[in-house]
N, C-alpha and C positions, 0 to 999 in steps of 0.2 A: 074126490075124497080119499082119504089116506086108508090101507087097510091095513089089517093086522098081521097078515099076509109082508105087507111091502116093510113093514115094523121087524120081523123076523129075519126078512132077508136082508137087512142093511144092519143088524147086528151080527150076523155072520157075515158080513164081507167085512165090516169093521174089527172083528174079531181075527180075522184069516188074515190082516192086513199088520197086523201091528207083531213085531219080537216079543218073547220073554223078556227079551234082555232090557225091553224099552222100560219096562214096568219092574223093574228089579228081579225079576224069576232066573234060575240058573235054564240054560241052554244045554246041558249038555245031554244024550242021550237019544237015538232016533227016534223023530216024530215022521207019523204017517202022512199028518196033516200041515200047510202050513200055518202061521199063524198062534196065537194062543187056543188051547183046550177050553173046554166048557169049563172045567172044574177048575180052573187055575181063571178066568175071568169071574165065576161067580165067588170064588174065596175072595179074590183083591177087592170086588164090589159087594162085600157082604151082603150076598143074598144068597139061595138055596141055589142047587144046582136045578134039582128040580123045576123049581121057578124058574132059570134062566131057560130051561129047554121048552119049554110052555109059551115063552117071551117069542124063540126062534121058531116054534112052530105055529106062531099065531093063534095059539089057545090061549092067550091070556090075554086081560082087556086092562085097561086102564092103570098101567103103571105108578103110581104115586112119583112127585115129583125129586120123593128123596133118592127113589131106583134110579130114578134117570139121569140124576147131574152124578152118581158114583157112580154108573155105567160112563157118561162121558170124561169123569174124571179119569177112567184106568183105562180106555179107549183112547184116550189123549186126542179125543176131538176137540178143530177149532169149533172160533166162533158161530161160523157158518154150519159145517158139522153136528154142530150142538143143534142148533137151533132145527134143524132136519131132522135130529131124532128127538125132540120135543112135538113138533109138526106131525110125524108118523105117528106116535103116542095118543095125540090128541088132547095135547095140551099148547102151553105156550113157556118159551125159556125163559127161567126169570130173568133178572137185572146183570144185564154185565159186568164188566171190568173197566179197563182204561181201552182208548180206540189202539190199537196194535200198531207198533211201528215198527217191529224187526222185519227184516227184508230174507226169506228165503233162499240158500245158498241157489236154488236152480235160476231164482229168478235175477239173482245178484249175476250170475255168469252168460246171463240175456243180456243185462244191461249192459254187460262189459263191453257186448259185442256190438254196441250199437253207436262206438265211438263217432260216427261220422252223422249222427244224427244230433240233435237237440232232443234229451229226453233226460227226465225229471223224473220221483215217485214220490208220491203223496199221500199222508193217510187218507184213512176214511172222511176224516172231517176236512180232508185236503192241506193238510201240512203239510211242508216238502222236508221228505227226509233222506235225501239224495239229490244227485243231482250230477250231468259232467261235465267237463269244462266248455262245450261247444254250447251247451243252456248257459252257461254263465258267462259267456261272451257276447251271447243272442240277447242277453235279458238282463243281466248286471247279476251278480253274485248273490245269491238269497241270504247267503250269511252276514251281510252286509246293509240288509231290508227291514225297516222296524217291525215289519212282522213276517216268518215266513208262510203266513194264511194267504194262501189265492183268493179265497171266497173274502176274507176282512181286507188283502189289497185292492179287490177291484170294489169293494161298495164303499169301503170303510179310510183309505188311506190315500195319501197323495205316493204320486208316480217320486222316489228317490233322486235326491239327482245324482247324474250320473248312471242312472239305471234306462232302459226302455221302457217307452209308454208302450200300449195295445189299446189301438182304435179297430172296433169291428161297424159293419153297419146298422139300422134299426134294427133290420129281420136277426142279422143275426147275433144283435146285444143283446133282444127281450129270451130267443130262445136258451143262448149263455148263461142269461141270469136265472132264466126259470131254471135250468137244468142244476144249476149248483147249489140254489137253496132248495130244493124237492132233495137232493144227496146228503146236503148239510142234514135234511130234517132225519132222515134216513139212518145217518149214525147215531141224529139224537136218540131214536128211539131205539136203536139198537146196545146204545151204550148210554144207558140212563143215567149211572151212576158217575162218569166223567165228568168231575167239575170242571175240566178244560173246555171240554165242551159246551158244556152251560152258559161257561162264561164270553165264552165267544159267540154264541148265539144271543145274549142279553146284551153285551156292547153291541153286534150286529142291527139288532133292532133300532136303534138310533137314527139310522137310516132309513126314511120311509120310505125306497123304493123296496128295500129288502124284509121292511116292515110286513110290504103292501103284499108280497109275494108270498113270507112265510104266512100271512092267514089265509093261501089260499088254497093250501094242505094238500099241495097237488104231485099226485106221484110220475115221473119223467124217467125215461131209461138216459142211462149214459148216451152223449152224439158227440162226433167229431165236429169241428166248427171253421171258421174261414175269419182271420185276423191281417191286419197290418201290426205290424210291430215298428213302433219309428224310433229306430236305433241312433245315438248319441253322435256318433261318426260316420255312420254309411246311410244312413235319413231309411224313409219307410222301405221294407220288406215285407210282401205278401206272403201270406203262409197258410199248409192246412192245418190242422190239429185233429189228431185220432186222441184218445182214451183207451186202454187197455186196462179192464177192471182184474184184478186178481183175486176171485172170491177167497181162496181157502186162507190168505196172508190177510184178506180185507184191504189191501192199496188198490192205487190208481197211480197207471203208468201214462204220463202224456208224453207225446212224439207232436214234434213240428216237420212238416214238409212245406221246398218248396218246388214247384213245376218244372220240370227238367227246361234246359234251354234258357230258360227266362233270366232275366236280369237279376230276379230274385234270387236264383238259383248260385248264379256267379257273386251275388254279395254272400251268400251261405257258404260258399268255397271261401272264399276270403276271411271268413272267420273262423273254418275251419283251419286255413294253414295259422291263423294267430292261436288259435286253440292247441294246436301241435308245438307252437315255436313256445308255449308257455312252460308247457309240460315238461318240456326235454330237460 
């Protein structure tokens, strides 16, 4: 259980963490500390200063909900952020926004680096909103896809032609599918207010396998998984797939490998030098 204690100390590291300048305040002047002052956080989140030092020393109990989203407002916590110090509080965060798709410049200069690999990022609700050229030679071009929904292409859509199927085996389609719709439900309830999301969750149901799954309200951490992909011109390649969740952005990073040596391996070269000869 959360104390008020651990409520005090995660406003002051989120207070010591953020500029003046982030929040419109002038900079200039030596600070002892870094970060923002008490007094210049409780004026931006109109509350007493008082009150705010009470908040950081764990002498105050039970925050009203209006303190807490102008504390996360001028704090400029995410999603996740927020919802931690609604959690600390001892309350719960209300209703969201839209599922987040801006991509993080640190994590944007990750993905750059990962040119020789097949990797994709995808919202919360798993839309892909990136993607490099060695994914789109692996898989056919998402922009090109009547939907770019992973979770509505594998329950809801047929395979493009011209694009790659992904055949997995029993074990590991039922775990795939548990996993995707326990995450789908995951953003629903973190982003209530998404009619995007709704609405792909309500065509989704159409589907009784994904029907049968979402009533079964079961919570699943992210897994890597083990696919064939049968590619339009080099026929099946085996492959892993890792997940890389990025809390603070809310995406999911997927990476394909395949097993050094193997055949698979040398069809993945082969589409990587097409992926290079595309670009130049």
């Amino acid at each position: 259980m959360a104390t008020r204690t651990e409520l005090g100390q995660a406003l002051r590291g989120w207070r010591e963490s953020i500029s003046p300048a982030a929040i419109g305040l002038p900079t200039g002047g030596r600070r002892r500390v870094p970060g923002l002052r008490r007094e210049e956080l409780a004026l931006t989140a109109g509350i007493s200063f008082d009150y705010l030092v009470q908040l950081e020393q764990g002498r105050a109990a039970n925050p009203s909900p209006q303190v807490l989203h102008a504390l996360a407002e001028v704090l400029r916590l995410d999603a996740v952020d927020r919802e931690v110090l609604f959690r600390l509080a001892g309350s719960r965060a209300p209703a969201s926004g839209s599922v987040p798709r801006q991509i993080p410049a640190g994590v944007q200069r990750m993905i750059d680096r990962m040119s020789d690999t097949p990797v994709a990022v995808f919202t919360a609700a798993w839309d892909a909103v990136q993607w490099n050229p060695l994914w789109s030679e692996l898989f056919g071009d998402p922009t090109h896809a009547p939907s770019r929904n992973i979770v509505w292409g594998h329950f809801a859509a047929d395979t493009p032609a011209g694009a790659s199927a992904v055949e997995r085996d029993r074990a590991h389609t039922d775990a795939f599918e548990r996993m995707m719709v326990s995450d789908l439900r995951r953003a629903a309830d973190r982003y209530p207010d998404d009619r995007a999301v709704a609405e792909l969750i309500d065509g989704l149901r159409a589907s009784s396998r994904f029907d049968e799954l979402w009533a079964r309200y079961e919570t699943l951490p992210l897994a890597g998984s083990h696919k064939t992909v049968l590619h339009p011109e080099l026929g099946a390649i085996t492959l892993d797939c890792d997940i890389l969740a990025i809390e603070r952005a809310d995406l999911h990073i997927v990476m394909n490998w395949a097993v050094p040596g193997t055949r698979d391996a040398d069809k993945l070269d082969t589409l990587r030098d097409q992926a290079a000869t595309a670009t130049r």
